[in-house]
C-alpha positions in Angstrom: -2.1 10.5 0.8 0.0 9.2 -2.1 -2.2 9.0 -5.7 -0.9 12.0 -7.7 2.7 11.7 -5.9 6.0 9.6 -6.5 9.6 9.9 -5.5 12.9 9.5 -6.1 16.2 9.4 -3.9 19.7 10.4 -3.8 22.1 11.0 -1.1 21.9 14.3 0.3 24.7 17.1 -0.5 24.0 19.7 2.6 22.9 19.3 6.0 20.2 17.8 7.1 18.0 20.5 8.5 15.9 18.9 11.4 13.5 20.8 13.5 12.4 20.3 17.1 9.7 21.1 18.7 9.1 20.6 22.6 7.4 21.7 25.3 10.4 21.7 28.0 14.0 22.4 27.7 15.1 19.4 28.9 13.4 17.0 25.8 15.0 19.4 23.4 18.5 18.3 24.7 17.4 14.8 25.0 17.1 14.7 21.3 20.2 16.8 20.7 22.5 14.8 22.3 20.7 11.8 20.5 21.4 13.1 17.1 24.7 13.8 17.7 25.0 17.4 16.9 29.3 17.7 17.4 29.4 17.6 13.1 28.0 20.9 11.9 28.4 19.2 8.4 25.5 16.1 8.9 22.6 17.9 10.7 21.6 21.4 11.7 19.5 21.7 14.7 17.0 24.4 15.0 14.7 24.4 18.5 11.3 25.7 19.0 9.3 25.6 22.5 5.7 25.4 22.5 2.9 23.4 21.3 0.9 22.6 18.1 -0.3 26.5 18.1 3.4 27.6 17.7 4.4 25.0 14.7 2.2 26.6 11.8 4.4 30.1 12.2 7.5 28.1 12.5 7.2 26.1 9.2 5.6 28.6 7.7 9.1 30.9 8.4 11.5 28.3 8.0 12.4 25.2 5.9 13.0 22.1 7.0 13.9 18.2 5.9 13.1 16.9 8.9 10.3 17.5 12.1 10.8 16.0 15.4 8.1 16.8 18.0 8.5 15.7 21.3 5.6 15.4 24.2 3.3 17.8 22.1 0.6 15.1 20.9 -1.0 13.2 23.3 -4.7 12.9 21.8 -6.8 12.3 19.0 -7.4 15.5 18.8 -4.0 17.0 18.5 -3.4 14.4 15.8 -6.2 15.8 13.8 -4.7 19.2 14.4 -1.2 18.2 13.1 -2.9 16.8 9.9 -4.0 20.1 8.8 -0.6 21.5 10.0 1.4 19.0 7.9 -1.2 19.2 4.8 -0.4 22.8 4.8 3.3 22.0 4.3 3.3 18.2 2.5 6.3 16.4 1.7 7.8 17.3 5.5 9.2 13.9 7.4 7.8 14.0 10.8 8.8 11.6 14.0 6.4 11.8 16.5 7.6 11.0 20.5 4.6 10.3 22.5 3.9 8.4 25.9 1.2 6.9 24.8 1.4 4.8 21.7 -1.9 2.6 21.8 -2.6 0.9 18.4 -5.2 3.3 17.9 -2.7 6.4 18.4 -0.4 4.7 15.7 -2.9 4.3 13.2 -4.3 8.2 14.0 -0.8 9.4 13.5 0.1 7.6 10.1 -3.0 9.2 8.9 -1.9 12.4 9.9 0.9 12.3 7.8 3.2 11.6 10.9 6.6 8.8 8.9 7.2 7.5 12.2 6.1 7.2 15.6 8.5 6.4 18.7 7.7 5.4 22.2 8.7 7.3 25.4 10.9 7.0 27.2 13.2 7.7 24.6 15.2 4.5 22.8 18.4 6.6 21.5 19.5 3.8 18.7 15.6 3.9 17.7 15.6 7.6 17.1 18.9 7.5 15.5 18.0 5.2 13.1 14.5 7.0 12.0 16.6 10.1 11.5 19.0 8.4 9.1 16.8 6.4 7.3 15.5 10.0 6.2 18.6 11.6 5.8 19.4 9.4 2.6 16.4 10.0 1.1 15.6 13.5 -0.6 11.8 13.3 -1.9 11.4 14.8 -5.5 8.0 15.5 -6.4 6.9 14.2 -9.9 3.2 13.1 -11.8 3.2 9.6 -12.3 1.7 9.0 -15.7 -2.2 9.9 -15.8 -3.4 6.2 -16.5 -1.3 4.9 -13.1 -3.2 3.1 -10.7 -2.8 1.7 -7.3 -5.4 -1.0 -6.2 -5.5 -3.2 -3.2 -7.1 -6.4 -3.0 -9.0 -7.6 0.3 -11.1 -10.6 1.7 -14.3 -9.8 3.8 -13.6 -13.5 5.1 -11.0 -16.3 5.0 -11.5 -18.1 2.0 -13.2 -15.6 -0.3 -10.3 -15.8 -3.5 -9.2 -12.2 -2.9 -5.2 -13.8 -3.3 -6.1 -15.7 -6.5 -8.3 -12.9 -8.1 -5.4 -10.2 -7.3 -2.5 -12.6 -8.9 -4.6 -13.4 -12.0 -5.9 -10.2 -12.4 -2.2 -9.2 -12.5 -1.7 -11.8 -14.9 -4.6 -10.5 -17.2 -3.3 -7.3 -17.4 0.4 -8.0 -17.7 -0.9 -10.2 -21.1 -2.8 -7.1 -22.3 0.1 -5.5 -22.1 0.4 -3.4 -18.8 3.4 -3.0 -16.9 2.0 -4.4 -13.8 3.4 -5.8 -10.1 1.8 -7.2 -7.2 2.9 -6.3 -4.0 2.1 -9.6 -0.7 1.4 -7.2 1.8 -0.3 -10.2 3.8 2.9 -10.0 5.8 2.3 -13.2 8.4 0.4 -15.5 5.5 1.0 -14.1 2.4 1.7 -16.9 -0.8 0.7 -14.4 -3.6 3.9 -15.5 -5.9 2.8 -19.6 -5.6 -0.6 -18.8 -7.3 1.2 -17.6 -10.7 5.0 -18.9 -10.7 6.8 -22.1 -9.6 9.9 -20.0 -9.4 11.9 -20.2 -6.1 11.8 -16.4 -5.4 15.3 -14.5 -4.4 13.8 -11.8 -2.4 10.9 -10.8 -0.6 9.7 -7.5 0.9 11.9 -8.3 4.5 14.6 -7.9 2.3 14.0 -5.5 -0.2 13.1 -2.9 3.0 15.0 -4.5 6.0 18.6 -5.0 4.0 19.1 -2.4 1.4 16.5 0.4 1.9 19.4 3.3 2.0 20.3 1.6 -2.0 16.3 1.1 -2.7 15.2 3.0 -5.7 12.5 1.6 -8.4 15.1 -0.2 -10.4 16.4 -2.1 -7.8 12.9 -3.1 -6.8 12.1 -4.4 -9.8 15.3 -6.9 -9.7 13.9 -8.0 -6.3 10.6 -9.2 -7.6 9.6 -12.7 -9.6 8.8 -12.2 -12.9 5.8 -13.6 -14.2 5.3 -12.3 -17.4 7.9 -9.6 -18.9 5.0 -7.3 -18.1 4.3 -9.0 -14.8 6.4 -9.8 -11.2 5.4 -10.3 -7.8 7.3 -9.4 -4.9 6.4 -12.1 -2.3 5.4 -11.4 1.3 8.2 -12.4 4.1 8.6 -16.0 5.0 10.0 -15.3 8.4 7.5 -14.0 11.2 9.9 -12.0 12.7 11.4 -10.5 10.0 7.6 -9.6 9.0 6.9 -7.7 12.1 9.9 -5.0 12.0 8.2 -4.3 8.8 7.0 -0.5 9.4 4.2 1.4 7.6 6.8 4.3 6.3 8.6 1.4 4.7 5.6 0.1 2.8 4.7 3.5 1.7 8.3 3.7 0.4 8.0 0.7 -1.7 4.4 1.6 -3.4 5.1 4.8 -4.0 8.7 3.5 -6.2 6.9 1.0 -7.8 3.9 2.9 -8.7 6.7 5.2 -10.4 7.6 2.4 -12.6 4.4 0.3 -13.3 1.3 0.8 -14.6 -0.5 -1.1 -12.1 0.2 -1.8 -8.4 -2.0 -4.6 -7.2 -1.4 -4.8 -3.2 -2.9 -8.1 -2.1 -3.7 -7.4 2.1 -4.1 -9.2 4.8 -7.5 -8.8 6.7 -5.8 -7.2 9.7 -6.7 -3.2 10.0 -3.4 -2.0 11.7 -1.3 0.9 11.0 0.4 -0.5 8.4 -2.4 -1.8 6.3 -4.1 1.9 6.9 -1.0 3.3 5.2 -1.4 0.7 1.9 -4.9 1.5 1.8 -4.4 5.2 1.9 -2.4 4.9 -1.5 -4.6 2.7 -2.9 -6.7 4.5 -5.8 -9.5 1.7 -5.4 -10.1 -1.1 -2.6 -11.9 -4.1 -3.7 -13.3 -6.2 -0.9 -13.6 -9.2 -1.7 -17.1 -11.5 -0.5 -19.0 -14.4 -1.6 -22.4 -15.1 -1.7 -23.7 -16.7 1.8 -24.2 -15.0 5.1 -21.3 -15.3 6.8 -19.5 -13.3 3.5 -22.3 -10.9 3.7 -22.0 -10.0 7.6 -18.1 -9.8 7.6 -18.6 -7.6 4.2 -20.6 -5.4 6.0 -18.3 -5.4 9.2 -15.6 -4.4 6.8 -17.3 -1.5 4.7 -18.6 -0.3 7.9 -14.5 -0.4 9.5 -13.2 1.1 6.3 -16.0 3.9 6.1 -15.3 4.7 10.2 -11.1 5.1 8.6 -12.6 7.9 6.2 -12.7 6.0 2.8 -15.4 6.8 0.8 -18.0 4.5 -0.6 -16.6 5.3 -4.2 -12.7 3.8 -3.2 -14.7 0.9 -1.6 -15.7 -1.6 -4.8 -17.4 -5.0 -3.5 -16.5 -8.2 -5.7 -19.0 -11.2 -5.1 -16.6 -13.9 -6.1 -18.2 -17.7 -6.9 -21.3 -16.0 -8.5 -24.0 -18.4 -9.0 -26.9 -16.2 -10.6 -30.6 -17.7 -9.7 -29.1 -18.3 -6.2 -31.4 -17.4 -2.6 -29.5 -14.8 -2.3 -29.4 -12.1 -5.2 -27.2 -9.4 -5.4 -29.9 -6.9 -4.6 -30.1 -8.6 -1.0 -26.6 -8.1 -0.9 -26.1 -4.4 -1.6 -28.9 -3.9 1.0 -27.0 -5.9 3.7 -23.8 -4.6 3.0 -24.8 -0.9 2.3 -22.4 -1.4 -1.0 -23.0 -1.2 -4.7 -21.5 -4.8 -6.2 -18.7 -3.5 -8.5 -18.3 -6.8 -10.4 -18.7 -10.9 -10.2 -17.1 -13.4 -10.7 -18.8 -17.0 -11.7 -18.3 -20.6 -9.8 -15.5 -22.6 -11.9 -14.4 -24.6 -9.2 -12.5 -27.3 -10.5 -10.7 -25.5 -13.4 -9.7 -22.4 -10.4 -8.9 -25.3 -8.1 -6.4 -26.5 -10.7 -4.9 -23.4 -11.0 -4.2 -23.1 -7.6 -2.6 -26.7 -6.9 -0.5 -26.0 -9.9 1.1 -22.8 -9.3 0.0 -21.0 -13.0 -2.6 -18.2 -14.1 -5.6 -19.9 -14.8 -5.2 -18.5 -18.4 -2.0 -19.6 -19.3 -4.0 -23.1 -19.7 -7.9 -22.4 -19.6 -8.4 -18.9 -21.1 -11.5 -19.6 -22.4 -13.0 -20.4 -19.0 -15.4 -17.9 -17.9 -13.7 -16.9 -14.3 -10.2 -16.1 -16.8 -13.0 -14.7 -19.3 -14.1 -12.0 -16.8 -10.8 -11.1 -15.6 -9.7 -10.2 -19.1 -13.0 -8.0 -19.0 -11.7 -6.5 -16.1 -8.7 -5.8 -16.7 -9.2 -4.0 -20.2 -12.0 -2.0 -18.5 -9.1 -1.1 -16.0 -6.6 -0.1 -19.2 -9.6 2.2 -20.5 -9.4 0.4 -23.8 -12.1 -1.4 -25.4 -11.2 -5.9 -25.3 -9.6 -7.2 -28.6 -12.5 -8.0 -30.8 -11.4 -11.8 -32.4 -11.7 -11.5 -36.1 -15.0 -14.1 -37.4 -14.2 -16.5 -40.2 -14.9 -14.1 -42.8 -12.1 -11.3 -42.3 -9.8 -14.8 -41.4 -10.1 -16.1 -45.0 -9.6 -12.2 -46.3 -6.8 -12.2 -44.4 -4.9 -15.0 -45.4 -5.5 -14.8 -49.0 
């Protein structure tokens, strides 16, 4: 899990040093004459029959950039085991080859620490490609600066404001003077970038990971986003379907963990969808904020979703609820709701419907024209209790006439 991690790439200068591990003779060749093994110069191959109770020794006697394990994991359980295998030597690339990729498998594995998962039977040009994309990447360890965070933004239900309280939020914290970006990680729906900037954006994540992720490095990442504020960009979500769905979870983790070496903040606004890609932006986050409002049907899917996150391993302390549209003296009091939901309520914000709607239909930050109203109000508050530093106290009349004579 990425929090007190980042990394940086170059091209590597030696052989790539691939391991593989397989239960029959026969998968072993498969993937050598995948990888192409003729050039001593790219890759060195090293073999190893056996299963899971063989691959502690070998790591623990060899080093290795890369681990390909072929036909060895079939079951939750070995997944679990190959967590505690890999957390023992972190930082190791791993491909997984399995049989039986179920959507529940996938999401297993990318918790495990597995970077990519490949279906049997084997796809050559798919393997290939998984191996290469690691090859030009070398992963330097380094400690992002102490006040860094990483916080993802997501809706209990359609329609609770979790888009327009992530970009503003951004906003408020950019103005305070935080280097701060926002990552659209609702890949089929996302709009993040039209709730701050009328700017036609030149990139979006499809491109940023599809067409240049051997050249991506946290410079170049910030050129790809919209700039908001000079403290402040957006890189907006894919506008093509397609190109949305070849978007894979070692990708993502890729681009949070560069950006969170050059920002501040990372705001990741999600989709609702709990996939394997969405597990592995959540797993970086330092803080989830679920997003709810206060009627029924917010307050069931709230507690649908605490409930789905809790069952992923997050603890209630990550999980921080957000009652958007607060109207205080309503029938249902935030006491109700913390019982319902089985959450503490983190923060709300109030009902300003018209000045939020006009926001919205305009494309700006809500305080770049209404700063005083009480929903840009409280995400000031929150984002200087985010910076750790007590809000800008406005001078009174008095220490204004001092000051000007």
């Amino acid at each position: 899990m990425f929090g007190k991690q980042d990394i940086a790439y170059r091209q590597p200068s030696q052989p790539q040093r691939v391991a593989i591990l397989a239960v029959e003779q026969g998968q072993m060749e498969e993937v050598r004459q995948v990888l192409d093994l003729a050039d001593p110069t790219r890759r060195t191959l090293s073999l190893f029959d056996g299963g899971l109770e063989a691959l502690d020794g070998i790591l623990d006697r060899n080093q290795f950039d890369l681990l390909v394990i072929h036909s060895v994991v079939h079951k939750t359980a070995d997944l679990e085991r190959l967590e505690l295998i890999l957390g023992e030597h972190e930082g190791l690339p791993t491909i997984l080859l399995s049989a039986h990729v179920t959507p529940e498998f996938l999401i297993s594995a990318m918790r495990s620490g597995v970077r990519d998962v490949l279906r049997l039977p084997l796809a050559p040009e798919a393997l290939r490609d998984a191996v290469e994309r690691i090859e030009h990447k070398v992963v330097h360890i380094v400690t992002p600066h102490e006040k860094r965070k990483i916080l993802a933004f997501m809706a209990c239900k359609g329609g609770s404001g979790s888009t327009f309280l992530a970009t503003n939020l951004g906003y408020a914290l950019g103005k305070q003077g935080a280097k701060t970006c926002l990552l659209d990680l609702n890949l089929q729906f996302g709009d993040a970038a039209l709730f701050v900037t009328d700017k036609v954006p030149t990139s979006t994540l499809a491109d940023v990971v599809s067409d240049n992720m051997s050249r991506l490095d946290a410079a170049f990442l910030a050129s790809s986003m919209c700039e908001v504020l000079p403290t402040y960009s957006v890189l907006p979500a894919p506008e093509d379907l397609e190109r949305a769905a070849q978007i894979r979870p070692d990708q993502i983790d890729v681009v949070i963990k560069l950006a969170a070496h050059r920002y501040e903040f990372v705001l990741l606004d999600m989709g609702r969808a709990l996939d394997a890609l969405s597990i592995k932006a959540l797993d970086s986050a330092d803080y989830v904020y679920l997003v709810m409002q206060q009627t029924l049907p917010f307050i069931r899917d709230a507690k649908r979703t605490v409930e789905a996150l809790q069952a992923l391993g997050y603890s209630t302390d990550k999980l921080r609820l957000v009652v958007n549209r607060y109207q205080k003296g309503g029938e249902i009091q935030l006491e109700d709701i913390e019982l319902a939901v089985g959450a503490k309520v983190h923060r709300t914000l109030p009902n300003s419907y018209a000045a939020v709607s006009a926001a919205v239909n305009q494309g700006m930050p809500l305080a770049s024209f209404a700063h005083r109203d009480p929903v840009a109000k409280g995400l000031e508050a929150m984002a200087a209790e985010l910076i750790d530093r007590p809000e800008a106290k406005k001078p009174g009349w008095f220490s204004n006439l001092l000051h000007h004579h």
